[in-house]
C-alpha positions in Angstrom: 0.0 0.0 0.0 2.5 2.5 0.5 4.6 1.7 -2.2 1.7 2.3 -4.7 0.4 5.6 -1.9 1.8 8.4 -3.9 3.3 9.3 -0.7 7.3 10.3 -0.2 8.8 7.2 2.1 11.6 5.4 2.5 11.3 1.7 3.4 13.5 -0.1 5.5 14.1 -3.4 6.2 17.2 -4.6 8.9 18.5 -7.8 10.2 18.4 -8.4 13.7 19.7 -5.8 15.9 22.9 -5.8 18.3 23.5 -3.1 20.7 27.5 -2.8 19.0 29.2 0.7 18.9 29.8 0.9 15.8 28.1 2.6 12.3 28.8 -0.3 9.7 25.8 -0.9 6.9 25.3 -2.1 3.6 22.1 -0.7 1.8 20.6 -3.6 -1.2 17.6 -2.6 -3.0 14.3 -4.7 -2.9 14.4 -7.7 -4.5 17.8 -7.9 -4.0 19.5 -10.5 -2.0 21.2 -9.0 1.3 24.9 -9.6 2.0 25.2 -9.0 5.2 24.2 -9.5 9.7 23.0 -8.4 12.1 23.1 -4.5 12.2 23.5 -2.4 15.4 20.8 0.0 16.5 23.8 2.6 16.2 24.3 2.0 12.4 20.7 2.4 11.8 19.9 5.7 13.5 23.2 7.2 11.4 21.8 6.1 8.3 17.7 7.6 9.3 19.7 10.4 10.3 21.3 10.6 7.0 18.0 10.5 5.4 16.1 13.5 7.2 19.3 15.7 6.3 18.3 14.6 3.4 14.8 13.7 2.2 15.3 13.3 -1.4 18.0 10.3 -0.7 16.2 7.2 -1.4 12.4 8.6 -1.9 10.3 5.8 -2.8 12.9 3.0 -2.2 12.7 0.2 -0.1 16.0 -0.9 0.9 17.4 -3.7 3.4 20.0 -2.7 5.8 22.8 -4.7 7.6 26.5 -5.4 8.4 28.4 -6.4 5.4 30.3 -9.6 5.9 
């Protein structure tokens, strides 16, 4: 539904969290396969805070997000 909305969004879809100190992600489109593990909370909030600095950065994508290997 959102996907077809009309609305500006950015979907994201992590691996299971960790609670690691560290900003380390890997963005893969949908229907992509992702490369990577579990992601720390850390590394996501860098990356939303990338895209409110930002808001044309990945309109209308939905993306997975983890830790590369």
């Amino acid at each position: 539904m959102i996907e077809n909305s009309g609305l500006d969004y950015t979907i994201l879809r992590p691996e299971w969290f960790t609670n690691a100190n560290e900003v380390d992600y890997a963005i893969t489109q949908k229907g992509t396969p992702e490369k990577g593990s579990a992601i720390s909370r850390k590394s996501i909030a860098a990356f939303v805070a990338t895209l409110v600095q930002n808001p044309e950065l990945h309109n209308k994508e939905n993306l997975g997000i983890s830790k590369p290997n």
